[in-house]
C-alpha atoms as an extended CHARMM CRD file, in Angstrom:
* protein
*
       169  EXT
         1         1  UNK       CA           -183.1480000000      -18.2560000000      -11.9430000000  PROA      1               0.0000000000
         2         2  UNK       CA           -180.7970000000      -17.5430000000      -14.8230000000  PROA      2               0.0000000000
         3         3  UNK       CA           -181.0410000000      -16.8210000000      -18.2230000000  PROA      3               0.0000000000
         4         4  UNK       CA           -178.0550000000      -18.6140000000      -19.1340000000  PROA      4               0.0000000000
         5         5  UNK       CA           -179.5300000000      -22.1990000000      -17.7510000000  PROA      5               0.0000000000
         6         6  UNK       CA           -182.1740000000      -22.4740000000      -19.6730000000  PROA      6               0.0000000000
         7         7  UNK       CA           -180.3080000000      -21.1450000000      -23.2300000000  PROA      7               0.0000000000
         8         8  UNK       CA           -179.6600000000      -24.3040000000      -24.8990000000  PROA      8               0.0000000000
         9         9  UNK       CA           -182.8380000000      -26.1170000000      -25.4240000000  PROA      9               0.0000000000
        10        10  UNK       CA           -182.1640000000      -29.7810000000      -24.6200000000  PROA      10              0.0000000000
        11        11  UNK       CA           -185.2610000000      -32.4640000000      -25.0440000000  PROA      11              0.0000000000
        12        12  UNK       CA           -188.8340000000      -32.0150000000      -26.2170000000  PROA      12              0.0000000000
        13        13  UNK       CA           -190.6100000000      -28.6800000000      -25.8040000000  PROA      13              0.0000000000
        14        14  UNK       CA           -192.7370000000      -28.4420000000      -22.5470000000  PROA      14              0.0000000000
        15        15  UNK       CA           -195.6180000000      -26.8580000000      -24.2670000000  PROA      15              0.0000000000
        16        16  UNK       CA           -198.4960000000      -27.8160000000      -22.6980000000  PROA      16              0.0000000000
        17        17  UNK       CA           -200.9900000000      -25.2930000000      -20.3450000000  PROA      17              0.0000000000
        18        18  UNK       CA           -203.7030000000      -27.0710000000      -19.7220000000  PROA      18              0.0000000000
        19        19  UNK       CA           -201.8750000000      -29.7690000000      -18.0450000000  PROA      19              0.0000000000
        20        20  UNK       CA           -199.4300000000      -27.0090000000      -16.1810000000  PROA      20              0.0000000000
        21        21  UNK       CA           -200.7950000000      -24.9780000000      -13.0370000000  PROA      21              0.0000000000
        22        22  UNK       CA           -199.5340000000      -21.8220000000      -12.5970000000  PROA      22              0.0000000000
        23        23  UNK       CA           -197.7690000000      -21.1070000000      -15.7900000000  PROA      23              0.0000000000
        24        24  UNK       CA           -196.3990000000      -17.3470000000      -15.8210000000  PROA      24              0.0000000000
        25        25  UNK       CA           -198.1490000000      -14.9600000000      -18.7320000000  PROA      25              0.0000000000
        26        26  UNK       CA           -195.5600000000      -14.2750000000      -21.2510000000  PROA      26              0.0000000000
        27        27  UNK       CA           -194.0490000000      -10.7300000000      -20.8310000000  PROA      27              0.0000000000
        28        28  UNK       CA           -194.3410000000       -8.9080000000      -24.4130000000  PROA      28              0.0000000000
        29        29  UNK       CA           -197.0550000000       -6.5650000000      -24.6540000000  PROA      29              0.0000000000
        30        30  UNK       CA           -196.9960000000       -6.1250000000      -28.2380000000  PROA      30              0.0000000000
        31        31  UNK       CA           -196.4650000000       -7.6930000000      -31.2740000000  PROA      31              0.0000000000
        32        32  UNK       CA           -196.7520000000       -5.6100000000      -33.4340000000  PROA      32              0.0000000000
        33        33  UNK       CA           -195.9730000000       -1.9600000000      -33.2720000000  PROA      33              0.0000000000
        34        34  UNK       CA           -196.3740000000        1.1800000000      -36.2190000000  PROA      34              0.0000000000
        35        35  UNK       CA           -198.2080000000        1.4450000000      -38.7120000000  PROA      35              0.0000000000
        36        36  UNK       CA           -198.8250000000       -1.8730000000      -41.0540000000  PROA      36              0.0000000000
        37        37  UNK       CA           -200.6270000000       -0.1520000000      -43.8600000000  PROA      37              0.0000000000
        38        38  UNK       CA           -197.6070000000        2.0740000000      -44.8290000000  PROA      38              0.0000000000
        39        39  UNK       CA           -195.8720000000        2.2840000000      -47.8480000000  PROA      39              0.0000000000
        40        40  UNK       CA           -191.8000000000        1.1020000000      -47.1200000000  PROA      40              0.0000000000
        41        41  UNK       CA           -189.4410000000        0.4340000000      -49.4060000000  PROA      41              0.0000000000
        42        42  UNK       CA           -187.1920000000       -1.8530000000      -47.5560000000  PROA      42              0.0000000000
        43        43  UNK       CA           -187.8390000000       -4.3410000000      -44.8540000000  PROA      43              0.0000000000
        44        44  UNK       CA           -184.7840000000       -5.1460000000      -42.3330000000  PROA      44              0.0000000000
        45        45  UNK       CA           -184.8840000000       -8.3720000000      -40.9310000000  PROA      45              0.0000000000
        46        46  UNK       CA           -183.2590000000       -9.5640000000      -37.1510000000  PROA      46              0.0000000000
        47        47  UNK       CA           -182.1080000000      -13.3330000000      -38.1990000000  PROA      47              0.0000000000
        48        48  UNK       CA           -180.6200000000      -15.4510000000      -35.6860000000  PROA      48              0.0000000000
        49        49  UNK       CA           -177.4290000000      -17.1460000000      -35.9200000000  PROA      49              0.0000000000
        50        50  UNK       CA           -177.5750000000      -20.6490000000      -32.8460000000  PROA      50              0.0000000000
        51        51  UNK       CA           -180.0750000000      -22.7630000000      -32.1200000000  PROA      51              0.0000000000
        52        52  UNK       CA           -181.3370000000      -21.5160000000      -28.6370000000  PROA      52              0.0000000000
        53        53  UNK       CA           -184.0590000000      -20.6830000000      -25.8910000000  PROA      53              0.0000000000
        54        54  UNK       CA           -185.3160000000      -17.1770000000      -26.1130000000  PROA      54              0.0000000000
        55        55  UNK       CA           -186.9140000000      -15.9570000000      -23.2230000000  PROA      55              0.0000000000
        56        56  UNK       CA           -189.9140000000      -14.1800000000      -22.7720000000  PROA      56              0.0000000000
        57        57  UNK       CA           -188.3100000000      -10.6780000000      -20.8150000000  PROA      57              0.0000000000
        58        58  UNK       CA           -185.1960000000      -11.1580000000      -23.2510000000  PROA      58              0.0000000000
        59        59  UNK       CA           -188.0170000000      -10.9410000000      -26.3840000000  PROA      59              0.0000000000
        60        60  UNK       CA           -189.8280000000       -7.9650000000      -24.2410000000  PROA      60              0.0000000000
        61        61  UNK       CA           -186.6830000000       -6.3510000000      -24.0330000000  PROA      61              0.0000000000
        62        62  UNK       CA           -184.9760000000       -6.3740000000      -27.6680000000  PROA      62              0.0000000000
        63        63  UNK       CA           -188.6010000000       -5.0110000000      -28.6370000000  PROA      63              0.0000000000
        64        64  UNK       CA           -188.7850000000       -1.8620000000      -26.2160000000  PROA      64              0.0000000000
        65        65  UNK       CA           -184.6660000000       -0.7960000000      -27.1330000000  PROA      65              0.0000000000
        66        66  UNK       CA           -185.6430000000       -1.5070000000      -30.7100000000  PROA      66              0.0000000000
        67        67  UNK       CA           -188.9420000000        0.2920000000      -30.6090000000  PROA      67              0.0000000000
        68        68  UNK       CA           -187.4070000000        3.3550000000      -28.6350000000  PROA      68              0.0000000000
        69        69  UNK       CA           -184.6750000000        4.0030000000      -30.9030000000  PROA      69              0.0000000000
        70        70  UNK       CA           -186.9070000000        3.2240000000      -34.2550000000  PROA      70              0.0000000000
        71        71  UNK       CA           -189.6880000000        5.6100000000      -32.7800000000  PROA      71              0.0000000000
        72        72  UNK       CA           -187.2940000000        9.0250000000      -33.4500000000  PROA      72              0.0000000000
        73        73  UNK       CA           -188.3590000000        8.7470000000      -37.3420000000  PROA      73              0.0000000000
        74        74  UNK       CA           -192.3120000000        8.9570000000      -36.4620000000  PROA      74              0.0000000000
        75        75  UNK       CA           -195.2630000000        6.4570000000      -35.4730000000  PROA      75              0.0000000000
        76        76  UNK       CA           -196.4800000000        6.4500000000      -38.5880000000  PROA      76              0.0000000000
        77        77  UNK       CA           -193.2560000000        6.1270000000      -40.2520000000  PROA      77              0.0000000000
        78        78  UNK       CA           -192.5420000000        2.1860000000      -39.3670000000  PROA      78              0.0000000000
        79        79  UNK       CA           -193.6820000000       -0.9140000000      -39.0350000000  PROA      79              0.0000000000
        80        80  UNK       CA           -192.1790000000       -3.3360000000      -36.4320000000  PROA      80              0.0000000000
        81        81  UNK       CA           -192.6520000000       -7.0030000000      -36.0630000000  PROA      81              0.0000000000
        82        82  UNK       CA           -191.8330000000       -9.7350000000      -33.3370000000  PROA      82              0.0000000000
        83        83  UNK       CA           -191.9400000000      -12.7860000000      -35.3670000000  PROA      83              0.0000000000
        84        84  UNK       CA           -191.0770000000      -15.4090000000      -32.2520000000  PROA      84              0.0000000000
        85        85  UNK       CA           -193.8330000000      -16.4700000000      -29.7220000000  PROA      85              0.0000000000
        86        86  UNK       CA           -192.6780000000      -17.9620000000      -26.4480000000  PROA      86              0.0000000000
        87        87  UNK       CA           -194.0360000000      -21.3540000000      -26.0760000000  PROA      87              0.0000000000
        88        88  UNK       CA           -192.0520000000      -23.2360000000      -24.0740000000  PROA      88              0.0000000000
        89        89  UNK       CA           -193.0280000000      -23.7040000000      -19.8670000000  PROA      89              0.0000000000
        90        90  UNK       CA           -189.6560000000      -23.1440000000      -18.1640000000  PROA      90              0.0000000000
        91        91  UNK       CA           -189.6120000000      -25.1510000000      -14.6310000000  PROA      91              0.0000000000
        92        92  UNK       CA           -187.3860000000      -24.9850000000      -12.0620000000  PROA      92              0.0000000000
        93        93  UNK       CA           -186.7060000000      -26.7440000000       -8.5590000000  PROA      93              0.0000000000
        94        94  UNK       CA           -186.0370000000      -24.5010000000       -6.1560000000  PROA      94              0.0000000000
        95        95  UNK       CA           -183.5190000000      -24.8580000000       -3.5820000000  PROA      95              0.0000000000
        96        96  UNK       CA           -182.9310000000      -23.0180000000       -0.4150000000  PROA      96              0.0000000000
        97        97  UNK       CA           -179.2650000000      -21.9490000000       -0.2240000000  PROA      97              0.0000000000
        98        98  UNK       CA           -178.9990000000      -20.5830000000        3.6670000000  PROA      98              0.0000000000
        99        99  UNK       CA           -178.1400000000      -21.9360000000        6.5130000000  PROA      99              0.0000000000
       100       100  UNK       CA           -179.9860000000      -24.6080000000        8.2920000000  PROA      100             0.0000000000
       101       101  UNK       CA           -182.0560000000      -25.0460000000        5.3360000000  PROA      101             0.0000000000
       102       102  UNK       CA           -180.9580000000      -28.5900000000        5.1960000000  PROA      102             0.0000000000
       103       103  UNK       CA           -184.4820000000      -29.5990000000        7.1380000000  PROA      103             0.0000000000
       104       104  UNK       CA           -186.3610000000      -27.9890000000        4.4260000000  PROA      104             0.0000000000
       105       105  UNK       CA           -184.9770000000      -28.9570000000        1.0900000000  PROA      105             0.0000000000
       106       106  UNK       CA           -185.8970000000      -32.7010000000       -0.4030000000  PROA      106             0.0000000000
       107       107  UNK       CA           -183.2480000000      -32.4240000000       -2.8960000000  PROA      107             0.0000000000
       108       108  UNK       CA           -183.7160000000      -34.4770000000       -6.2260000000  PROA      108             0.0000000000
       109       109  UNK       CA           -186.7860000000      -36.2470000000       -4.5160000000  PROA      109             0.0000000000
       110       110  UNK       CA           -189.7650000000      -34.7480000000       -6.8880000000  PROA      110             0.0000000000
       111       111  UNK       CA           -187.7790000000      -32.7340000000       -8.6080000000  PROA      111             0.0000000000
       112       112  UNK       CA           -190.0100000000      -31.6000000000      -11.3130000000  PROA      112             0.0000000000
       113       113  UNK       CA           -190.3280000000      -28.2680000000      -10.5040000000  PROA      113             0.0000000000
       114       114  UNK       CA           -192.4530000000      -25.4490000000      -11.2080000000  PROA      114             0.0000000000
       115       115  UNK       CA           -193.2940000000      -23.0450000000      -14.1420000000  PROA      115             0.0000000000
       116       116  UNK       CA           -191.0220000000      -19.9980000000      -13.6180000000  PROA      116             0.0000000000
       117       117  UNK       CA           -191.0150000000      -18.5400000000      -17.2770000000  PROA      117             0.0000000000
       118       118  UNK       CA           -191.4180000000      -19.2970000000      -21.0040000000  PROA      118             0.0000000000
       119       119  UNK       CA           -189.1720000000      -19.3720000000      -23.7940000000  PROA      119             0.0000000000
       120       120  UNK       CA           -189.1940000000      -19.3720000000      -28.0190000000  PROA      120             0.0000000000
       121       121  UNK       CA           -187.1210000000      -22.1870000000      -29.4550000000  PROA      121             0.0000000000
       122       122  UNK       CA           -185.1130000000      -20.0560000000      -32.1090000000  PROA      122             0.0000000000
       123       123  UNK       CA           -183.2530000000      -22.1560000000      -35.2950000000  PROA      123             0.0000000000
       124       124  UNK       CA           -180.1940000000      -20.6970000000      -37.0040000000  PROA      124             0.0000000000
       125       125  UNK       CA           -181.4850000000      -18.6270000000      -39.9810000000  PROA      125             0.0000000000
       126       126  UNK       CA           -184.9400000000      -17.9320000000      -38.0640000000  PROA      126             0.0000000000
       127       127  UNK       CA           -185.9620000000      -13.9190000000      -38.6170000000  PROA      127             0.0000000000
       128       128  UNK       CA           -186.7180000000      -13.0460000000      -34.2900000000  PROA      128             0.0000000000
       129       129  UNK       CA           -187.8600000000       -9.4350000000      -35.8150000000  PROA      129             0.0000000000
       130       130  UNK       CA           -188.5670000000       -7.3840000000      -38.7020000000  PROA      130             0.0000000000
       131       131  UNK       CA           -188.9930000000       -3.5390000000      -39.5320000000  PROA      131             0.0000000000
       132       132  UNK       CA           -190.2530000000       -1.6880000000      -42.5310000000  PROA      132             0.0000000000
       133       133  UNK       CA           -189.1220000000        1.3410000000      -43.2140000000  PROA      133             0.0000000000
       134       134  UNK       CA           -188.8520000000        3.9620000000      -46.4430000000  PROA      134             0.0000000000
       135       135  UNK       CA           -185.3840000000        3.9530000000      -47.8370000000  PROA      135             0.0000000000
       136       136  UNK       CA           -184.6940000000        7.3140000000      -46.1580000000  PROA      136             0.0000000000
       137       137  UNK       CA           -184.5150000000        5.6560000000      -42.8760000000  PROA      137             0.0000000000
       138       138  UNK       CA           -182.0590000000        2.3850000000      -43.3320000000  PROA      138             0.0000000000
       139       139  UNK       CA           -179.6560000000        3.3570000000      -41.2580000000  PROA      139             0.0000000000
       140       140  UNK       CA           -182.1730000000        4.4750000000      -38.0030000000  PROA      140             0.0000000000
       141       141  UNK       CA           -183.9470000000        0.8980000000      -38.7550000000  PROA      141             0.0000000000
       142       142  UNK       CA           -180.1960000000       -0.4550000000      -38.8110000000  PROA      142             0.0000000000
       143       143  UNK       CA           -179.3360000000        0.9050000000      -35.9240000000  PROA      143             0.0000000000
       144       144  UNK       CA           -182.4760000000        0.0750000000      -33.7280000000  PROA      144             0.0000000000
       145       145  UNK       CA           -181.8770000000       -3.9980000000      -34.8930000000  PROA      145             0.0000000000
       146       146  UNK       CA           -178.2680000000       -3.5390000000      -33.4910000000  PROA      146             0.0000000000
       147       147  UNK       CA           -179.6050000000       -2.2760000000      -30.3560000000  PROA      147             0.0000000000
       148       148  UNK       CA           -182.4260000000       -4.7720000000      -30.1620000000  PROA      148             0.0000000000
       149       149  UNK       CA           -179.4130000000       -7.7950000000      -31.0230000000  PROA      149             0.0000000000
       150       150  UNK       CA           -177.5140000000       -6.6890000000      -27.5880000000  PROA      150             0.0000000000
       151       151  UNK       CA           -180.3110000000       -7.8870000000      -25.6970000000  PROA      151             0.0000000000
       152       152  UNK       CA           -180.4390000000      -11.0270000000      -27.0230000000  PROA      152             0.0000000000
       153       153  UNK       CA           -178.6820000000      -14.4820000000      -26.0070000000  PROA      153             0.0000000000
       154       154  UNK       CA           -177.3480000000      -15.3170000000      -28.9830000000  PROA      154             0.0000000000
       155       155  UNK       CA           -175.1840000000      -13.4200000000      -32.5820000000  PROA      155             0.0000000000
       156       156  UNK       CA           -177.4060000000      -12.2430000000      -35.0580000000  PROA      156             0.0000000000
       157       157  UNK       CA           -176.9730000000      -10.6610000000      -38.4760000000  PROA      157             0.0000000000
       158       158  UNK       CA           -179.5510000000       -8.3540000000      -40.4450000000  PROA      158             0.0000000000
       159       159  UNK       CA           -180.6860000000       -8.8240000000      -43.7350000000  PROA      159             0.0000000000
       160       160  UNK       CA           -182.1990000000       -5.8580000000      -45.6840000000  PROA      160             0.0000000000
       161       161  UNK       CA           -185.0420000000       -6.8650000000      -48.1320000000  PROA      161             0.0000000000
       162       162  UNK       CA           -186.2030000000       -4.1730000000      -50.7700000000  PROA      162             0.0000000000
       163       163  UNK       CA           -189.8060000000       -4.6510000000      -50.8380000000  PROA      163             0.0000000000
       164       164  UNK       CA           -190.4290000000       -2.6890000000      -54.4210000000  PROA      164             0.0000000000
       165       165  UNK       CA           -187.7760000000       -0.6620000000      -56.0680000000  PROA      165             0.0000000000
       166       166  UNK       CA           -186.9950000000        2.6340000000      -55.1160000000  PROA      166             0.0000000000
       167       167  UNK       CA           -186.5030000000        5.1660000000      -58.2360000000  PROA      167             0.0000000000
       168       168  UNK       CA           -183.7930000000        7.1230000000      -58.2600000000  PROA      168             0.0000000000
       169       169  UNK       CA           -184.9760000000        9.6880000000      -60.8060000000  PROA      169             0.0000000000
């Protein structure tokens, strides 16, 4: 299975788990990392830029590069979000592609397929992540978006909010 065949979503959401056997527990183990109760200054969001499919290890992933690079200013120092939850079933009908497995395969003949994955539907202008930070630390919180972007299948853009104003006495 690819990522890239399942990127553009196409059709209604396939949403439903109590009428899908088998469906694969989605991959990110947190939410919601750092401390919520601090006191930032700025919050830095990850916006997308396409309407697309999400899915679940791409999510996982932009959260661990994001979280690794953001952790060098402190645990206590940030707040990271995931904003997107993957609910869409991804199936797939698996073919075998060796030799002599024409015997085996029943080609488009109940062709529904079977849960491999799930996915977040993500609309242009949709915030995927956020971080708050003090001012002090922009550019680490900058920096750990941009990582946390590369990992995604689709061009994003970062907005920086200022969550009170910062005094520059």
């Amino acid at each position: 299975m690819r990522g890239k065949n399942y990127r553009h979503p196409t059709g209604m959401p396939y949403t439903r788990r109590e009428f899908v056997g088998g469906v694969p527990h989605s991959k990110i183990a947190k939410f919601s990392l750092g401390n919520p109760n601090g006191d930032y200054d700025v919050e830095l969001q990850l916006i997308s830029c396409a309407n697309v499919q999400v899915r679940h290890n791409a999510l996982e992933a932009a959260r661990v590069a994001a979280n690794k690079k953001i952790q060098e200013i402190g645990e206590s120092n940030y707040y990271l979000l995931v904003k997107k939850y993957p609910h869409v079933i991804l199936r797939e009908n698996k073919m075998i592609a060796t030799a002599g497995a024409d015997r085996l395969q029943e080609g488009m003949r109940r062709a529904f397929g079977k849960p491999v994955g799930l996915a977040a539907r993500v609309k242009i202008d949709d915030i995927i992540m956020l971080i708050r930070v003090k001012a002090s630390n922009i550019d680490k919180a900058k920096e750990a978006l941009e990582v946390a972007s590369s990992k995604l299948p689709m061009k994003t853009k970062i907005n920086v909010i200022e969550l009170k104003k910062v005094s520059t006495n």
